[in-house]
SERO-4910 file (N, C-alpha, C, O; in steps of 0.05 Angstrom, whole numbers):
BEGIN
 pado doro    nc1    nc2    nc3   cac1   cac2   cac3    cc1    cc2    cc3    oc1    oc2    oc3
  Unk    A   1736   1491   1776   1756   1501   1795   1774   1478   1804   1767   1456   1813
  Unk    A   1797   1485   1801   1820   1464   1807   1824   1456   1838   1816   1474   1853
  Unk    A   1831   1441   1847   1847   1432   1877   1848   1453   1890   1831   1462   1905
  Unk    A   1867   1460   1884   1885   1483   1882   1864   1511   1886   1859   1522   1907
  Unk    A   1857   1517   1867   1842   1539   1868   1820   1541   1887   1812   1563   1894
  Unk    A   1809   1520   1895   1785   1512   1916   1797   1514   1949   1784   1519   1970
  Unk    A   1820   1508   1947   1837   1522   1979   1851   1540   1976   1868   1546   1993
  Unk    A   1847   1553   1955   1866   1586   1953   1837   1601   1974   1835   1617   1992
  Unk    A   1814   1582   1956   1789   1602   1959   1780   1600   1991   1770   1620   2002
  Unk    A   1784   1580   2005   1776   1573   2037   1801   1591   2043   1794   1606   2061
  Unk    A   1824   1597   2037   1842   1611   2051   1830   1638   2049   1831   1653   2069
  Unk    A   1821   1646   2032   1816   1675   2024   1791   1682   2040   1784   1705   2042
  Unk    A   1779   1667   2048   1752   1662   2075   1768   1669   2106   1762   1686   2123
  Unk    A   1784   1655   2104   1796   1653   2130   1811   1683   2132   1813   1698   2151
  Unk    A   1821   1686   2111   1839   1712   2112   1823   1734   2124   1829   1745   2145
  Unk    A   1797   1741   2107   1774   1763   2104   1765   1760   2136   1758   1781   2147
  Unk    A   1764   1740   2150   1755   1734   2176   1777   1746   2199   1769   1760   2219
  Unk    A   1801   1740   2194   1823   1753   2205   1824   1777   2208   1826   1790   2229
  Unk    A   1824   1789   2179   1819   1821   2172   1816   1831   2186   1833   1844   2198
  Unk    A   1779   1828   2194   1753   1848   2189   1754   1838   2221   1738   1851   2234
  Unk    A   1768   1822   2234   1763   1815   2272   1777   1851   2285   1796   1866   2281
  Unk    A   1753   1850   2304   1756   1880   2316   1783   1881   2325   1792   1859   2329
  Unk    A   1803   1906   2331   1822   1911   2341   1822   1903   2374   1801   1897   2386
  Unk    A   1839   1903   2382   1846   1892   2412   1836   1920   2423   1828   1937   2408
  Unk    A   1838   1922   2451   1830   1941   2471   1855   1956   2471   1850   1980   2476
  Unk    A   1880   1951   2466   1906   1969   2476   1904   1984   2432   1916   2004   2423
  Unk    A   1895   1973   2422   1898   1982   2393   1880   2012   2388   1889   2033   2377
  Unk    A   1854   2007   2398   1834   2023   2404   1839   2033   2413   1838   2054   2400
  Unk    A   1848   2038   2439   1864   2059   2447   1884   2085   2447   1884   2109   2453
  Unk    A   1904   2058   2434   1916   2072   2412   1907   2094   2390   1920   2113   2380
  Unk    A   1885   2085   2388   1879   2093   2354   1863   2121   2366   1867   2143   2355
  Unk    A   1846   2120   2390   1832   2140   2405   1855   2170   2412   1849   2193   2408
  Unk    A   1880   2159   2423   1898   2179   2429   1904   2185   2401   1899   2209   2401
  Unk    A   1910   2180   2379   1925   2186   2363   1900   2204   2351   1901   2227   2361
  Unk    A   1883   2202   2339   1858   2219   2345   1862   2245   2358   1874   2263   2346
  Unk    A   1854   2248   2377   1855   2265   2395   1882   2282   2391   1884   2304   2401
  Unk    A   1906   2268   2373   1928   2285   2372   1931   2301   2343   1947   2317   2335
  Unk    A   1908   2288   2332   1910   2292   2301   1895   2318   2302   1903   2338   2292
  Unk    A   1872   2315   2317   1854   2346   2324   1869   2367   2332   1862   2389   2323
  Unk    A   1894   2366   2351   1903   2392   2357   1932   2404   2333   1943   2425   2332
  Unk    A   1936   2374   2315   1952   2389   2301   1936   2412   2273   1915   2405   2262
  Unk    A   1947   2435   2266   1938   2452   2249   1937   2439   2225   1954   2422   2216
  Unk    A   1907   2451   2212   1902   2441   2189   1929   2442   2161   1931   2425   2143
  Unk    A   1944   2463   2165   1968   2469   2147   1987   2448   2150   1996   2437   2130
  Unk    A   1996   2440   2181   2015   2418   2176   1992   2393   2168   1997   2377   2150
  Unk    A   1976   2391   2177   1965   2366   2164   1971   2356   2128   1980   2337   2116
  Unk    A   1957   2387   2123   1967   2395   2090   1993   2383   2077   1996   2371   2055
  Unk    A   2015   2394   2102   2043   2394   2084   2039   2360   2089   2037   2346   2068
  Unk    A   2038   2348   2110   2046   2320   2111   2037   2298   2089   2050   2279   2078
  Unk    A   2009   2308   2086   1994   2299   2059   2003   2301   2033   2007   2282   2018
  Unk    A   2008   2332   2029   2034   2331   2007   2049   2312   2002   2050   2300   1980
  Unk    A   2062   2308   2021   2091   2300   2022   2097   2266   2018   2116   2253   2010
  Unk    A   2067   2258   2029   2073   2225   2021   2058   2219   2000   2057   2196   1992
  Unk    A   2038   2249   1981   2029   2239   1966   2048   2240   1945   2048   2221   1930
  Unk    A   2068   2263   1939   2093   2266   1927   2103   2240   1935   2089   2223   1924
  Unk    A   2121   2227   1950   2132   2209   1963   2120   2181   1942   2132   2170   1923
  Unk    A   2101   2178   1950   2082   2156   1934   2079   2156   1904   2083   2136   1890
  Unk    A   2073   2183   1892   2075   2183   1872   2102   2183   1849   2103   2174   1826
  Unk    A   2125   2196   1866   2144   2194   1853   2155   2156   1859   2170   2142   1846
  Unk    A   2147   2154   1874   2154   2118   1880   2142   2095   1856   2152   2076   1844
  Unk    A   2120   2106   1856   2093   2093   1840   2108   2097   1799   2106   2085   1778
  Unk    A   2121   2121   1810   2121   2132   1766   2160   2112   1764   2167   2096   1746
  Unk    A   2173   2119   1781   2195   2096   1788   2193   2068   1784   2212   2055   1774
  Unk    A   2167   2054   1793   2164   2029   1799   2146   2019   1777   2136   1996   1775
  Unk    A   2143   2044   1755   2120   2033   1730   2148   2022   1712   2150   1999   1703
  Unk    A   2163   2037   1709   2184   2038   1687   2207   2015   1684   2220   2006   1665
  Unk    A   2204   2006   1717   2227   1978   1730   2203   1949   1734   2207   1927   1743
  Unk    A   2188   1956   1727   2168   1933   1734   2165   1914   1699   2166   1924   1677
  Unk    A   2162   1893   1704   2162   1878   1677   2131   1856   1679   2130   1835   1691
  Unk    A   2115   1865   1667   2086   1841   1673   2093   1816   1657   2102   1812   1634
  Unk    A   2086   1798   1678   2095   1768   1671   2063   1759   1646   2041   1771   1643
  Unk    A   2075   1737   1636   2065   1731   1614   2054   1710   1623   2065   1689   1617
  Unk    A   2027   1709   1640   2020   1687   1655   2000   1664   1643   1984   1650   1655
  Unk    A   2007   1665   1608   1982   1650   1597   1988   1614   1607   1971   1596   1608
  Unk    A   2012   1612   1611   2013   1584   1623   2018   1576   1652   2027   1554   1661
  Unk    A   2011   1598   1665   2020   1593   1696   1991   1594   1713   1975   1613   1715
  Unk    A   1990   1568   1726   1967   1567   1748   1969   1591   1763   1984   1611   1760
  Unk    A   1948   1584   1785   1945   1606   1809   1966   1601   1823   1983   1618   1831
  Unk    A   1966   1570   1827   1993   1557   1850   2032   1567   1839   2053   1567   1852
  Unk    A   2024   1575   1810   2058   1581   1800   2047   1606   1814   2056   1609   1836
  Unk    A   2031   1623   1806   2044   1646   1814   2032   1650   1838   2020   1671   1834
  Unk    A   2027   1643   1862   2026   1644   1884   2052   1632   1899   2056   1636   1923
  Unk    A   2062   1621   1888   2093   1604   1892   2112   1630   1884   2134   1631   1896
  Unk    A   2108   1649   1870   2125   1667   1854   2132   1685   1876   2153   1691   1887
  Unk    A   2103   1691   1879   2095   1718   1899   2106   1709   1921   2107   1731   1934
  Unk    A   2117   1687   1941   2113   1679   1957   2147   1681   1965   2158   1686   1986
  Unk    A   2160   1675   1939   2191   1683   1936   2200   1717   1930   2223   1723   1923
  Unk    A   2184   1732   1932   2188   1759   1921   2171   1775   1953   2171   1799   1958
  Unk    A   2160   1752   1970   2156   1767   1995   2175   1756   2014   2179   1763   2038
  Unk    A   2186   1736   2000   2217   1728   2033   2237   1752   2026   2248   1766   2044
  Unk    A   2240   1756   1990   2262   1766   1986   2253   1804   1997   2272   1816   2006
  Unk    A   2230   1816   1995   2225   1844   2009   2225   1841   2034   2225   1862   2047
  Unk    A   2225   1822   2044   2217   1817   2071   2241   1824   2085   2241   1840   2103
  Unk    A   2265   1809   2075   2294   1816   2087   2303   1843   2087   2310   1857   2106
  Unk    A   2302   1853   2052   2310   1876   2042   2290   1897   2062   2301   1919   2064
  Unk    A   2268   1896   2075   2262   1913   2094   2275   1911   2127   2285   1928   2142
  Unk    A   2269   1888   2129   2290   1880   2154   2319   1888   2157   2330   1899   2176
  Unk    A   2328   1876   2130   2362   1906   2139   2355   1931   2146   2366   1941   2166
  Unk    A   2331   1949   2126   2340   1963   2127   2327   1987   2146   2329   2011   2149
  Unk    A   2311   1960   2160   2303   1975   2195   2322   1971   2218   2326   1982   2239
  Unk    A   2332   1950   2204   2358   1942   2233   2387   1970   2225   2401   1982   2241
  Unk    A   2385   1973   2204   2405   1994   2198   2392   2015   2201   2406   2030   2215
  Unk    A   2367   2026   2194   2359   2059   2205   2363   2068   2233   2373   2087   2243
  Unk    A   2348   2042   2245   2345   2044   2272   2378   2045   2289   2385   2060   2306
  Unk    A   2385   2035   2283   2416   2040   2290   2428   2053   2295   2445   2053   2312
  Unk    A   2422   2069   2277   2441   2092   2258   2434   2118   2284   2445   2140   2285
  Unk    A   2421   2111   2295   2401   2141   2306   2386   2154   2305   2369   2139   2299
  Unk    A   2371   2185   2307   2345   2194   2298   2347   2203   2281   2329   2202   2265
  Unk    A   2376   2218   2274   2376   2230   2249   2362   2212   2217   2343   2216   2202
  Unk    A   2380   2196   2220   2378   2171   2201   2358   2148   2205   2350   2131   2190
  Unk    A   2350   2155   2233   2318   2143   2236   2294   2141   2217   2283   2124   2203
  Unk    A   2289   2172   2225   2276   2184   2203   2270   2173   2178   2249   2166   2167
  Unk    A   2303   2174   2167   2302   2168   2137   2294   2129   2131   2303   2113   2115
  Unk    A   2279   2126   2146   2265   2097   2144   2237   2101   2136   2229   2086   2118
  Unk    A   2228   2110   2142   2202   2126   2132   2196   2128   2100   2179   2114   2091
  Unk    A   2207   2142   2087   2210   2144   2055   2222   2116   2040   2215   2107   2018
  Unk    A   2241   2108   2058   2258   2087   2052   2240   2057   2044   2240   2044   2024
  Unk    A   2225   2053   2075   2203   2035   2078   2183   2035   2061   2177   2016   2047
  Unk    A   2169   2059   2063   2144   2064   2033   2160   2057   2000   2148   2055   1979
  Unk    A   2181   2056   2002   2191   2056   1967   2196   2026   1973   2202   2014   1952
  Unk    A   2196   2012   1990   2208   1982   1986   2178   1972   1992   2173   1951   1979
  Unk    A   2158   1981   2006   2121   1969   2003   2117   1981   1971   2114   1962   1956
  Unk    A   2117   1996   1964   2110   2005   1941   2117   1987   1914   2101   1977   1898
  Unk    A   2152   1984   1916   2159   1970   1897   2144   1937   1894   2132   1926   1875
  Unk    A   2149   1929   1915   2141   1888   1924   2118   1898   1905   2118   1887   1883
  Unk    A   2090   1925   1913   2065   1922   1906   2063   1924   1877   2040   1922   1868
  Unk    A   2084   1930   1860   2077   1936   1835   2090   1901   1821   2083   1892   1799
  Unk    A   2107   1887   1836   2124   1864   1837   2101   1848   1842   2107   1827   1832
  Unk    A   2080   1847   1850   2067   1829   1867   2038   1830   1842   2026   1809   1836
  Unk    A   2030   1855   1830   2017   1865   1805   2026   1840   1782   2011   1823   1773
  Unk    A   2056   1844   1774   2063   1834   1760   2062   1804   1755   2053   1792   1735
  Unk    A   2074   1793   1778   2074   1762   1787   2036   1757   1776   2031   1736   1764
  Unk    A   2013   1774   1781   1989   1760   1766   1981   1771   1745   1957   1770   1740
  Unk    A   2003   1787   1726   1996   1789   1703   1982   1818   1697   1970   1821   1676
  Unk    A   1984   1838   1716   1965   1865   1716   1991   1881   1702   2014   1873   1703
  Unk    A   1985   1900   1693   1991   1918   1675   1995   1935   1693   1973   1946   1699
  Unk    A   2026   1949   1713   2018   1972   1731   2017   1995   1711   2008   2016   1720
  Unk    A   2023   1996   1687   2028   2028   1670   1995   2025   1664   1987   2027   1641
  Unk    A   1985   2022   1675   1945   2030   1669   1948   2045   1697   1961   2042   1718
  Unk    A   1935   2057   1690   1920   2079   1718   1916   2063   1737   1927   2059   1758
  Unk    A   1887   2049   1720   1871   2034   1753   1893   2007   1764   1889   1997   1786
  Unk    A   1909   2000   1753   1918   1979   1763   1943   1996   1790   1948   1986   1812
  Unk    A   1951   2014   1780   1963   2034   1797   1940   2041   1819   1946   2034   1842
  Unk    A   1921   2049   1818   1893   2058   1840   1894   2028   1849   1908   2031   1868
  Unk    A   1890   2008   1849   1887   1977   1855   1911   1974   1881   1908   1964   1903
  Unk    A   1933   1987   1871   1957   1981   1892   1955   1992   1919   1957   1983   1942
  Unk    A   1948   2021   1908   1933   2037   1932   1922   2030   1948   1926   2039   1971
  Unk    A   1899   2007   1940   1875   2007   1958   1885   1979   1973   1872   1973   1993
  Unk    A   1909   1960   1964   1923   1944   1973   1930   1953   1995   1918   1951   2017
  Unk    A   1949   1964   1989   1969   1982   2017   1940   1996   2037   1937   1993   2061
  Unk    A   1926   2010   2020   1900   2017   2055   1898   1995   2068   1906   1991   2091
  Unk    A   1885   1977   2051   1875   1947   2051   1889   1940   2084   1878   1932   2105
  Unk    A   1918   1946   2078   1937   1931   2102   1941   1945   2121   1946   1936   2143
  Unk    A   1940   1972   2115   1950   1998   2139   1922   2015   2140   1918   2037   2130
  Unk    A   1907   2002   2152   1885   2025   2160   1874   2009   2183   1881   1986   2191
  Unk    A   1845   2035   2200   1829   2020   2218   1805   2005   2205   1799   2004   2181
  Unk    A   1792   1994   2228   1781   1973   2225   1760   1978   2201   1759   1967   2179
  Unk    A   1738   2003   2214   1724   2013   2191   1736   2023   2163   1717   2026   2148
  Unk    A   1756   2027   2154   1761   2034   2133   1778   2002   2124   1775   1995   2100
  Unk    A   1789   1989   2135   1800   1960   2126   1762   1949   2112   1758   1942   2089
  Unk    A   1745   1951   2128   1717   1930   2112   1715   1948   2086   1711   1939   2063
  Unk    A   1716   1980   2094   1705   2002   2068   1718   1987   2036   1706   1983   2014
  Unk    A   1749   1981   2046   1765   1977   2027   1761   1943   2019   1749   1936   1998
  Unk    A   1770   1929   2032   1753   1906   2023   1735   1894   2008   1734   1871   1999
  Unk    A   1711   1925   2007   1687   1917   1987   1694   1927   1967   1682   1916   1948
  Unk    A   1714   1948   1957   1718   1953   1943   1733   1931   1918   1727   1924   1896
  Unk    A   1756   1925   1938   1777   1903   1928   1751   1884   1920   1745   1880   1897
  Unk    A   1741   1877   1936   1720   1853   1923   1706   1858   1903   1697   1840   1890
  Unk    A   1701   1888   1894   1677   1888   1873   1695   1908   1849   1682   1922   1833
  Unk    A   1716   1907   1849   1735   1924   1841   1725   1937   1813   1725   1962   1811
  Unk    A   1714   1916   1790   1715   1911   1766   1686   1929   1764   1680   1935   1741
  Unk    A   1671   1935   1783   1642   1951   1783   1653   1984   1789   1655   2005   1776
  Unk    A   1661   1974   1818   1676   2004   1837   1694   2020   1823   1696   2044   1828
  Unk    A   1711   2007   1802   1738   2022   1802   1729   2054   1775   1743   2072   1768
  Unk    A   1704   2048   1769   1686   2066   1750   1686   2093   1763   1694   2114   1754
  Unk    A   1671   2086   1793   1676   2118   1805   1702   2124   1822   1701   2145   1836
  Unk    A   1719   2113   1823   1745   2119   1833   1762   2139   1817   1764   2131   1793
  Unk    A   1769   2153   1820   1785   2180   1801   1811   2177   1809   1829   2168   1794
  Unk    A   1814   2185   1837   1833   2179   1856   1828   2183   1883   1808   2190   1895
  Unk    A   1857   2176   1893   1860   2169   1918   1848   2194   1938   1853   2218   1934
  Unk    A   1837   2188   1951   1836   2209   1981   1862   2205   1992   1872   2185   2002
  Unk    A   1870   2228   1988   1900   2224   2003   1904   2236   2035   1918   2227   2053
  Unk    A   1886   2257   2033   1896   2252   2066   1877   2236   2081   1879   2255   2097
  Unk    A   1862   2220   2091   1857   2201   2086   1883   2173   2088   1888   2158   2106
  Unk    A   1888   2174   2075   1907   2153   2061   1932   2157   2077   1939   2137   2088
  Unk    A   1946   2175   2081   1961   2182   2090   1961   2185   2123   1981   2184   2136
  Unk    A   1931   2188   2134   1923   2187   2161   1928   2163   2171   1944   2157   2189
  Unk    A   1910   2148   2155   1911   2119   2166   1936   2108   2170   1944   2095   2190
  Unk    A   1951   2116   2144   1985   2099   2155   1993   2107   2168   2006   2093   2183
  Unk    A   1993   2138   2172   2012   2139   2199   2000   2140   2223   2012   2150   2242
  Unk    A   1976   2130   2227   1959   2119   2259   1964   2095   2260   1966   2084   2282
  Unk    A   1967   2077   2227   1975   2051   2238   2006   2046   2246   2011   2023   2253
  Unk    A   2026   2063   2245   2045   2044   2249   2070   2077   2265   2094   2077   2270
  Unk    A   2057   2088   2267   2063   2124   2287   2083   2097   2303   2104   2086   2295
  Unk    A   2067   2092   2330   2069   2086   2355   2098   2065   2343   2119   2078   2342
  Unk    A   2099   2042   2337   2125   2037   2335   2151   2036   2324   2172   2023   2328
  Unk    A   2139   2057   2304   2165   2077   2293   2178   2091   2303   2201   2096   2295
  Unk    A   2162   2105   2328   2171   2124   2340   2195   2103   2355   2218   2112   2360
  Unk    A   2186   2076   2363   2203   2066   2393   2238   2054   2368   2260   2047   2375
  Unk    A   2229   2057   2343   2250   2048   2325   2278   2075   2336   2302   2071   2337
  Unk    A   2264   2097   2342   2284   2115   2342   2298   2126   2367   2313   2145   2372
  Unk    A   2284   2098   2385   2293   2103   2414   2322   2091   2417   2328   2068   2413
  Unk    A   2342   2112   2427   2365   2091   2431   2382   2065   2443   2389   2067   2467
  Unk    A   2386   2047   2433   2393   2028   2447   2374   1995   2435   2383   1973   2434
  Unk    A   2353   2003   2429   2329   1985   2418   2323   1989   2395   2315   1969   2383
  Unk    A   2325   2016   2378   2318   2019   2348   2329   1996   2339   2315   1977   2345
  Unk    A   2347   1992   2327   2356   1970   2311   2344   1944   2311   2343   1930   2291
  Unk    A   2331   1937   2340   2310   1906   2348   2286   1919   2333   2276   1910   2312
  Unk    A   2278   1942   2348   2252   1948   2336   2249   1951   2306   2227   1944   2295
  Unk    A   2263   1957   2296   2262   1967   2269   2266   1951   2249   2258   1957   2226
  Unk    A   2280   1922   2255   2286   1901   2239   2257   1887   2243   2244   1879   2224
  Unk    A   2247   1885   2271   2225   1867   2274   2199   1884   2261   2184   1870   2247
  Unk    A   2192   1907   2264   2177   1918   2259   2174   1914   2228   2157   1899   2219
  Unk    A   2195   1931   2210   2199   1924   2183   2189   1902   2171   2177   1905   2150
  Unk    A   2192   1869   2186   2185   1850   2176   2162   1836   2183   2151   1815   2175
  Unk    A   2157   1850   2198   2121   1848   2197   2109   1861   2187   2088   1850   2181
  Unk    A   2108   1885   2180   2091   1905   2163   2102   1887   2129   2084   1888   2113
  Unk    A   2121   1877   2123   2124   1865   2097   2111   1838   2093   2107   1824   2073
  Unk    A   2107   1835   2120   2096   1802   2120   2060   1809   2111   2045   1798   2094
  Unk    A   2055   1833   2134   2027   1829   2128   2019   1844   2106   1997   1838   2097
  Unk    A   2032   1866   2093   2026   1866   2069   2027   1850   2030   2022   1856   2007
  Unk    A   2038   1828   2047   2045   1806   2026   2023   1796   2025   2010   1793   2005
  Unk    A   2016   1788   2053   1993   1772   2058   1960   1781   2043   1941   1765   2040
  Unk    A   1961   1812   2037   1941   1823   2039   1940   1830   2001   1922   1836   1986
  Unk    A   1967   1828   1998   1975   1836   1963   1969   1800   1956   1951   1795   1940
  Unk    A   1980   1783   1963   1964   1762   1950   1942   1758   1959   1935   1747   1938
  Unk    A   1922   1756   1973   1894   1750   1974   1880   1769   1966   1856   1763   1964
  Unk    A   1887   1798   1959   1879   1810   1941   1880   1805   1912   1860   1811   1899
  Unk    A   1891   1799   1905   1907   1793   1875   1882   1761   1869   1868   1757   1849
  Unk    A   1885   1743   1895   1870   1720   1885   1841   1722   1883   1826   1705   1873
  Unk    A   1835   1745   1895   1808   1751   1901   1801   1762   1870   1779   1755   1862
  Unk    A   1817   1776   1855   1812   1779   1831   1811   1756   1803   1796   1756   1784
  Unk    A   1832   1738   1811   1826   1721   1790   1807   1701   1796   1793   1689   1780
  Unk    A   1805   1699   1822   1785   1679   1823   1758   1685   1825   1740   1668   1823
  Unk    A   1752   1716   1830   1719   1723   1833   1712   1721   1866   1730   1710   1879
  Unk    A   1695   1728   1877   1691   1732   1898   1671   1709   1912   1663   1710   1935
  Unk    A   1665   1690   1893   1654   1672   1903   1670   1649   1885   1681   1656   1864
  Unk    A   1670   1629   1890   1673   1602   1876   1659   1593   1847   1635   1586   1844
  Unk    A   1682   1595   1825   1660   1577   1805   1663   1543   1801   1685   1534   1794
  Unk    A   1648   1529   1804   1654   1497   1790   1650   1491   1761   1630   1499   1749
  Unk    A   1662   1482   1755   1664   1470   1721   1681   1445   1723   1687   1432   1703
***
């Protein structure tokens, strides 16, 4: 194991520690009300909503197989392409940041349309972020892999460790994985990030909210698409040679 690869691996310690630290008291909270609101909505709209980002996702996902190019990484360290990835999350990072400072702006109508907007620009980076280590997104499981990325970053606490073990043991797990639980999948993102989307569409502040918000949900899913990604080439423990 190189320099290099031996403090990717203490970072990837430190990351998993960050992760898996319990939510704050106002998060929990959070997460308790939103609960409680999920129970009184009807099982049917639950249905359509699930639909709708699983359509959403999937038409994003069959888009982003066709525009995606896998890099040819037989001569590139961990450090090139962690250098790669690292230029392809400043550059989503902005391209989300406009385009919360412009939804939010715009009003509720066009609020809204940040929502679909935002998932196709996480979606794309994740098949971008695939590529930069050399994964094949036109395979199924490497498509199911992205998935469990994106939970990985937008879920609660218990389902962030569920997914984790998975990401860690991927190459065992990914045997009984078929697919996604989508509602499920779809729960969790919108309990993680409901509360300040909603304040994106408040007037007068959307545009702050929505630029800043944007670029932290791209930040921390960068964060979570490379230490996933390194967690795979490097194995889940350390080898020396």
């Amino acid at each position: 194991m190189t320099k290099y690869e031996l403090q990717a691996y203490e970072e990837i310690q430190q990351w998993k520690r960050k992760l898996l630290k319990r939510a704050n008291l106002v998060q929990r909270l959070s997460k308790k009300a939103q609960d409680k609101i999920n129970e009184k909505i009807p099982e049917k709209a639950h249905q359509i909503i699930t639909d709708a980002i699983k359509n959403m996702v999937k038409v994003t996902i069959a888009g982003s197989s066709f525009t995606t190019k896998t890099n040819d990484i037989r001569n590139m360290s961990l450090e090139d392409r962690d250098k790669e990835l690292e230029s392809k999350i400043s550059l989503y990072r902005k391209t989300a940041t406009i385009e919360g400072a412009g939804t939010g702006a715009a009003g509720f109508l066009v609020g809204l349309a940040d929502f679909p907007l935002l998932l196709s620009i996480k979606m794309k980076f994740l098949f971008e972020a695939a590529a930069v280590y050399g994964y094949d997104t036109k395979e199924y499981e490497e498509r199911l892999f992205i998935l469990h990325i994106f939970k990985l970053a937008f879920s609660s606490d218990e389902k962030r460790r569920e997914t984790l073990e998975i990401i860690e043991n991927w190459e065992e797990r990914k045997k009984e994985i078929m697919d996604m639980d989508w509602q499920e999948f779809q729960q969790e993102y919108r309990d993680y990030i409901d509360f300040v989307k909603m304040l994106q569409l408040v007037p007068g502040i959307g545009a702050v909210v929505g630029a800043y918000a944007n670029y932290n949900l791209l930040d921390q899913l960068g964060e979570v698409a490379k230490n996933a990604y390194r967690i795979r080439v490097l194995g889940s423990s350390p080898k020396f040679y």
